[in-house]
C-alpha positions as YAML, in Angstrom:
chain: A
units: angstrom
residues:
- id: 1
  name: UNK
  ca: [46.59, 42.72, 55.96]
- id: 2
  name: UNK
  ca: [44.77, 46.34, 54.84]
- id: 3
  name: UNK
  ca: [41.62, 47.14, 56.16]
- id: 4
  name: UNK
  ca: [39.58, 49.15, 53.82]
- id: 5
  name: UNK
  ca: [36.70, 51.67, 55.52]
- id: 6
  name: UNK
  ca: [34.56, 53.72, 53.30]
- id: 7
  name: UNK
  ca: [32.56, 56.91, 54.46]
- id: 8
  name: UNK
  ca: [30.59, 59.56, 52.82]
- id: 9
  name: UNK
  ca: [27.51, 57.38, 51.51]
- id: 10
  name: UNK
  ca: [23.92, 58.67, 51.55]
- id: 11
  name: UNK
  ca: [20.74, 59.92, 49.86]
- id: 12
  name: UNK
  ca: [21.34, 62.61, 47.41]
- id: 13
  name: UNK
  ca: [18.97, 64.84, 44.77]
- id: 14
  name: UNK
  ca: [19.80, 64.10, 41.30]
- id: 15
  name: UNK
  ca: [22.11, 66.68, 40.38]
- id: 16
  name: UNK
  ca: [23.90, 66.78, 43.40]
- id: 17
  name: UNK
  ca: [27.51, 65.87, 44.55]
- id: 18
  name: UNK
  ca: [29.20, 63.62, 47.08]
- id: 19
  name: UNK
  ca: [32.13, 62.73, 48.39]
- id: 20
  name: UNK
  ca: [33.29, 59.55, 49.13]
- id: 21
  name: UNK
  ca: [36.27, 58.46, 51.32]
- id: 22
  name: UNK
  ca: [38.02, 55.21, 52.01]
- id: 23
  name: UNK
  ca: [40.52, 55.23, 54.44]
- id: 24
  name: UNK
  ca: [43.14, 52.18, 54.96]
- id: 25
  name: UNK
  ca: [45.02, 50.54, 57.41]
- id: 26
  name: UNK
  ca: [48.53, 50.15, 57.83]
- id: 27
  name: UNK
  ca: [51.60, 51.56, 55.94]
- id: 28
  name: UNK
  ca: [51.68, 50.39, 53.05]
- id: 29
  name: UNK
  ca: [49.38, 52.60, 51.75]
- id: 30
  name: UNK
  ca: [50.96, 54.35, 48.62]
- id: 31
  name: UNK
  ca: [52.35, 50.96, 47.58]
- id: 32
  name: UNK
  ca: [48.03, 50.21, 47.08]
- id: 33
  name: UNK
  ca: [46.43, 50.53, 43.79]
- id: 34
  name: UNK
  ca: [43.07, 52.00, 44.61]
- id: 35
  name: UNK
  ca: [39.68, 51.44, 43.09]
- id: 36
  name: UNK
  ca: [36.18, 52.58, 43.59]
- id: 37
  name: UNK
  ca: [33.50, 49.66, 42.40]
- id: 38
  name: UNK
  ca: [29.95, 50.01, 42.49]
- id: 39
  name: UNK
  ca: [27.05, 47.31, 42.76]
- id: 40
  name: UNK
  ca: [23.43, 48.34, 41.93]
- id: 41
  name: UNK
  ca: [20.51, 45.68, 42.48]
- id: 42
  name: UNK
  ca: [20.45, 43.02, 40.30]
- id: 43
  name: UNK
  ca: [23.71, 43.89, 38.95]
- id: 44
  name: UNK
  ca: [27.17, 42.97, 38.69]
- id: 45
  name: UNK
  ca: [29.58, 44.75, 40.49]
- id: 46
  name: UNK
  ca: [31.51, 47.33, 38.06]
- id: 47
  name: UNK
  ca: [34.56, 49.20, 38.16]
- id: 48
  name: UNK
  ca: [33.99, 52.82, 38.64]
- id: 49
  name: UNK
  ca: [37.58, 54.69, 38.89]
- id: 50
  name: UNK
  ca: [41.00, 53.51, 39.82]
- id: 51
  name: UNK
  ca: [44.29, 55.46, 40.67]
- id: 52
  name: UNK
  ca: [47.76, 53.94, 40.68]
- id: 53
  name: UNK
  ca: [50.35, 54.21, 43.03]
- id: 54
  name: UNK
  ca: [51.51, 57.07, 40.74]
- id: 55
  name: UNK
  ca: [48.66, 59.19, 40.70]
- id: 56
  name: UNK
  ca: [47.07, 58.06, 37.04]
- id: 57
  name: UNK
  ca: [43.54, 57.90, 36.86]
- id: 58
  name: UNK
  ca: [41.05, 55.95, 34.79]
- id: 59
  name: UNK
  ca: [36.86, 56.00, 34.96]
- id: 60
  name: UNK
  ca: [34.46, 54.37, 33.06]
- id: 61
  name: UNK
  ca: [32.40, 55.67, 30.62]
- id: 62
  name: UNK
  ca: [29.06, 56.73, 32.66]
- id: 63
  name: UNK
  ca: [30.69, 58.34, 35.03]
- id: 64
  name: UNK
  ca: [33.85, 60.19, 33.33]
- id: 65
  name: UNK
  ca: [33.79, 64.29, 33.58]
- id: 66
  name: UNK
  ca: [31.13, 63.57, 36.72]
- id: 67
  name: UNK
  ca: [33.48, 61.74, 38.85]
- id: 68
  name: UNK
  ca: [37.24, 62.49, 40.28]
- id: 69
  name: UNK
  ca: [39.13, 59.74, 42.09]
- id: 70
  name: UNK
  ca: [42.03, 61.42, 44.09]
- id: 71
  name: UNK
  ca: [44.45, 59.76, 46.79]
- id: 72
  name: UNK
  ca: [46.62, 61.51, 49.72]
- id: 73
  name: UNK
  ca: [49.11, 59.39, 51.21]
- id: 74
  name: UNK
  ca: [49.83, 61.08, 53.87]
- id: 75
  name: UNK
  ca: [46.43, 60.33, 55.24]
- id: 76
  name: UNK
  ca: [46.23, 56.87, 53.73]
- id: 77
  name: UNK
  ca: [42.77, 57.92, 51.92]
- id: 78
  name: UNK
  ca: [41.21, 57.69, 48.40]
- id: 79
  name: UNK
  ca: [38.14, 59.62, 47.54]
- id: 80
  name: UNK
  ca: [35.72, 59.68, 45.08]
- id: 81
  name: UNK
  ca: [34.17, 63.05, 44.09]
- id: 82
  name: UNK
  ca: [30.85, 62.42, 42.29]
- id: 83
  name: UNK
  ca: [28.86, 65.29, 40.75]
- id: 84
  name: UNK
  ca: [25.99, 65.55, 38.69]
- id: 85
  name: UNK
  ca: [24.68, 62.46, 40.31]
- id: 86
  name: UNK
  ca: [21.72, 61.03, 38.31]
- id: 87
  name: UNK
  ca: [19.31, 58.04, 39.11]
- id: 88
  name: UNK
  ca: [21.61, 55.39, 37.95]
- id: 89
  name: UNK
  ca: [24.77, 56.18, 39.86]
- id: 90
  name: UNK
  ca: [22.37, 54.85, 42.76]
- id: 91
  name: UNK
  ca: [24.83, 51.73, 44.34]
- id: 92
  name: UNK
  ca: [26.70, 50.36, 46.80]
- id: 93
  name: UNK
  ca: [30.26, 51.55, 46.34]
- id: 94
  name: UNK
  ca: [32.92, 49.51, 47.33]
- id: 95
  name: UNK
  ca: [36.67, 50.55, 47.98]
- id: 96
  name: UNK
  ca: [39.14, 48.50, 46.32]
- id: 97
  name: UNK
  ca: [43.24, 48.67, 47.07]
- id: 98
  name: UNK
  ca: [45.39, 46.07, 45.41]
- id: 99
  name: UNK
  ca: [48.85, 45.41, 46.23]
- id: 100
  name: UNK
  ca: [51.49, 43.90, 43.66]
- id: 101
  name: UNK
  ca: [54.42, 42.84, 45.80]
- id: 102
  name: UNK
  ca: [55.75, 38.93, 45.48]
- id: 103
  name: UNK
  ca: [52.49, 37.89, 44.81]
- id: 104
  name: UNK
  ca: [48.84, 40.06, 44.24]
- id: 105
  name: UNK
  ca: [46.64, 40.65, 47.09]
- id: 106
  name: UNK
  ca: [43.66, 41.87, 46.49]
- id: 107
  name: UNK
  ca: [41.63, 43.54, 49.68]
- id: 108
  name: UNK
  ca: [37.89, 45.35, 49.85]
- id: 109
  name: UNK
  ca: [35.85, 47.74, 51.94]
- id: 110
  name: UNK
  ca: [32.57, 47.20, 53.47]
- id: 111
  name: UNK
  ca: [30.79, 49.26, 51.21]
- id: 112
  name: UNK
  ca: [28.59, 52.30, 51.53]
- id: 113
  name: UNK
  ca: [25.20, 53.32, 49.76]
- id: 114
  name: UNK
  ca: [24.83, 55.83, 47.58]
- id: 115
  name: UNK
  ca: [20.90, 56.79, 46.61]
- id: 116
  name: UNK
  ca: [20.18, 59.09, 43.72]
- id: 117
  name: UNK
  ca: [16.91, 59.82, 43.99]
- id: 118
  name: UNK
  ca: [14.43, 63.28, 44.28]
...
């Protein structure tokens, strides 16, 4: 079992950065894909960056060259740098961490609000 805590949620001035953390349990760790998800109101919940256990990197579209998803094993964290926040990156972002070993487990974070607003 991985427990999944995310940190670093608040209320933020368009234009303005953040940095969010998710730290997991256990130690199993860099054996975790690793995912940041977002849900606004109303809205289906949508994949925001993900980072494989070898370091690669994908975002989508409204948030690439804004956002950096980074992980450090030795601390069992993933974080999600997000500048140049605008109105619409205003969600509740979720930590994801998947683990492919015999079978797929799939595991989520509480989540943690992020406002965008002046």
């Amino acid at each position: 079992q991985v427990q999944l805590v995310e940190s670093g949620g608040g209320l933020v001035q368009p234009g303005g950065s953040l940095r969010l953390s998710c730290a997991a349990s256990g130690s199993i760790f860099r054996l975790l894909e690793m995912g940041w998800y977002r849900q606004a109101p109303g809205k289906q919940r949508e994949l925001v960056a993900g980072i494989t256990i070898n370091g690669s990197s994908n975002y989508a579209d409204s948030v690439k060259a804004r956002f950096n998803i980074s992980r450090d094993n030795a601390k069992n964290t993933v974080y999600l740098q997000m500048n140049s926040l605008k109105p619409e990156d205003t969600a509740v972002y979720y930590c994801n961490a998947i683990l492919k070993f015999l079978k797929t487990r799939e595991y989520w974070g509480q989540g943690t609000q992020v406002t965008v607003s002046s």
